[in-house]
C-alpha positions, 0 to 999 in steps of 0.5 A: 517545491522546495518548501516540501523539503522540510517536512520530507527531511524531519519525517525521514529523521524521525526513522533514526529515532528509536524511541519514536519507532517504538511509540509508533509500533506500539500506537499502530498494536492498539489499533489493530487490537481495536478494530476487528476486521484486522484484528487476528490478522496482523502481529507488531513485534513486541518493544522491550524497552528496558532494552531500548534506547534513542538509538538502540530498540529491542523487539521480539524475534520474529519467524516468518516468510518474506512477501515476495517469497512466492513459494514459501507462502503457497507451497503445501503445509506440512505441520502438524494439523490445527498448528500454526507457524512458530511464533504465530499470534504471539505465541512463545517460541521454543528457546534455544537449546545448549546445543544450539549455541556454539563458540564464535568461530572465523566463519560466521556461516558455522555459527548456530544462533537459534534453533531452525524451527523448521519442522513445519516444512517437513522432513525434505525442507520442501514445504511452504505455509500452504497459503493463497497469494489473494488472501495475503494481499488482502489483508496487506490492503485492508490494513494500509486502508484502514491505517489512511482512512479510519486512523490517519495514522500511516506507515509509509515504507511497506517495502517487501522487507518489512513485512513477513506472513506467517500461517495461523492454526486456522489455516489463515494468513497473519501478516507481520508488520516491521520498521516503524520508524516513518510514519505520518499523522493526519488530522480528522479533517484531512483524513475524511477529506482524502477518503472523499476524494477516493470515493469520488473517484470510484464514482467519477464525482468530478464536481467532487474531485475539483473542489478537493484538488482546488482545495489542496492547491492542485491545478490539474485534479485529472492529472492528481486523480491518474497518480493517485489511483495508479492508473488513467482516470477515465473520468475527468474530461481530459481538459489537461491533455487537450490543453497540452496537445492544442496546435500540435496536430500537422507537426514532425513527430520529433517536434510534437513530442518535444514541444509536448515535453516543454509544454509538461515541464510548465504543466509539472509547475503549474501542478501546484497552484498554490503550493502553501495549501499542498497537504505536505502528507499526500506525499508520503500517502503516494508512497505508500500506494505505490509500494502496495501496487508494486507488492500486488503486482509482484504477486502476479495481481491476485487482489482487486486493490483499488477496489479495496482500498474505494471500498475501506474509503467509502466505509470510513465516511459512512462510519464517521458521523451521524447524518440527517434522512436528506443526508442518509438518502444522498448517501444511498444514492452514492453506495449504489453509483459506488457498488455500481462501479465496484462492480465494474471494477469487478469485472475488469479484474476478473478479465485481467485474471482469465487472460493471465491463466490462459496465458494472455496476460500478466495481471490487472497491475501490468494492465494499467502500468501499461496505461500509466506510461501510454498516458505519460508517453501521450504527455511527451513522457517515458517512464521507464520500469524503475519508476513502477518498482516497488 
């Protein structure tokens, strides 16, 4: 493992570098603008490089609300009609009057640095941006989709701080994205291999799955599955676990579980196979998801996030290529088995939903973090909640 230790250390490093951010920032701008079921959607902070430097960046002042700020986003709005929130689509801010700013004084709480521009919460500051929760989550899904799998171009610290929302003239949602400093690049290769690998498991293509993880020098492809989906894969045939709980039947509880945990310490080395072929990405594309996870469930669950991000995986194959009627017929036969599960998906969602609103549960993300640590706890493992924190 510690030959990962190189790529972790240089991509953290490239987060001091401001005139990488900058570049990353603007890289991540023209995508977006490129493609139009993002487009309108998300704001990149402007760069002002003639104020920037290595070690110093100046970009353009945002106004927005925080992702986790649950009521700031759905509370009613109370601006003005067809009128968006300050700075919404790029549009100028007011400048600060005279009276805005004052001289410095030793309470810095006393100090007027720029207008409030909060009239849009109304006379009694009691407003919000009037928006629903799934409409947010959704773009925030759409878009780390689209960046892993049709850019391979991906921002790996979508942390609730780095992301603001803002409400459009439109009554929509616009997410900003903030802090570029750590990204990843993928090579074409990589990026439709991985969007493979999704797919196949949304439609339980073990043969798919094998071949994939094989590829990347993962020994255990159903264990890889379960991580990278955040949840149990149902599909594989669980030879890991059999393998791991063989013999351990008529034993103590104490010594099952201990013996379980030594048998997991192996399995965790033995995960890597071969480590030089381990794509150092994955690493921070895992990050990545779980980041998104911790937001969706934060949120109370309000969007179906793995079958979104299946969903943007399956269309970045079918966007890629041109393909021949035996490859065209195939490729039908797999969006159905896909729209088949999807569905399935669908209706697990929606379960999960109906049980929250009556008060029965806590949302499709609870759900399967419940799964994930009753799955580790089978493996001899307790993952305790910081490890689902996002």
């Amino acid at each position: 493992m510690y030959s990962l230790v190189p790529f972790i250390t240089e991509r953290l490093l490239l987060e001091t570098d401001f005139q990488n951010e900058a570049q990353n920032s603007e890289k991540m701008a023209e995508y977006i603008a490129g493609e139009p079921r993002l487009r309108g959607r998300v704001h990149i902070p402007h760069v002002y490089h003639e104020l920037s430097s290595k070690r110093v960046m100046t970009a353009e002042w945002i106004e927005g609300v925080r992702l986790w700020d649950k009521e700031g986003i759905t509370k009613p709005w109370h601006g003005s009609w067809r009128h968006g929130s300050p700075g919404c689509r790029g549009t100028p801010l007011d400048p600060p009057s005279p009276a805005t700013s004052n001289p410095p004084t030793p309470d810095p709480n006393s100090e007027r640095l720029k207008p409030a521009r909060t009239q849009w919460k109304g006379s009694q500051g009691d407003g919000g941006l009037g928006l629903s929760l799934s409409q947010v989550m959704q773009t925030m899904t759409d878009l780390f989709s689209a960046q892993m799998f049709f850019w391979g171009f991906v921002h790996c610290d979508p942390h609730p701080g780095n992301i603001l929302v803002r409400r459009q003239p439109s009554g929509k949602a616009e997410l900003v994205l903030l802090d570029h400093g750590l990204y990843i690049s993928m090579s074409p290769t990589f990026r439709l291999q991985y969007a493979r690998f999704w797919k196949s498991l949304m439609i339980f293509d073990n043969q798919a799955i094998g071949e994939i993880s094989k590829s990347w020098g993962i020994a255990t492809p159903d264990i890889f599955a379960s991580a990278t989906l955040m949840r149990p894969y149902e599909g594989g045939d669980g030879s890991t676990a059999k393998g791991l709980s063989k013999e351990l039947k008529g034993k103590e509880a104490q010594e099952r579980a201990y013996e379980m945990q030594m048998r997991m310490r192996k399995g965790i080395k033995q995960l890597l196979a071969e480590e030089d072929n381990f794509p150092r990405e994955l690493l921070f594309l895992g990050r990545n998801l779980r980041i998104v996870q911790g937001n969706n469930q934060f949120l109370g669950s309000p969007v179906n996030r793995i079958k979104i991000t299946g969903t943007w995986a399956s269309r970045a194959l079918a966007e890629s290529r041109k393909r021949s009627w035996s490859e065209e017929i195939v490729g039908w036969w797999d969006h159905a088995k896909f729209k088949a599960v999807m569905f399935g998906s669908d209706l697990i969602f929606w379960w999960a939903k109906l049980k929250q609103w009556a008060g029965q549960g806590m949302g499709m993300e609870d759900e399967l973090e419940g799964k994930m640590k009753s799955m580790a706890k089978d493996f001899g493992v307790d993952l305790n909640h910081g490890i689902f924190e996002g």
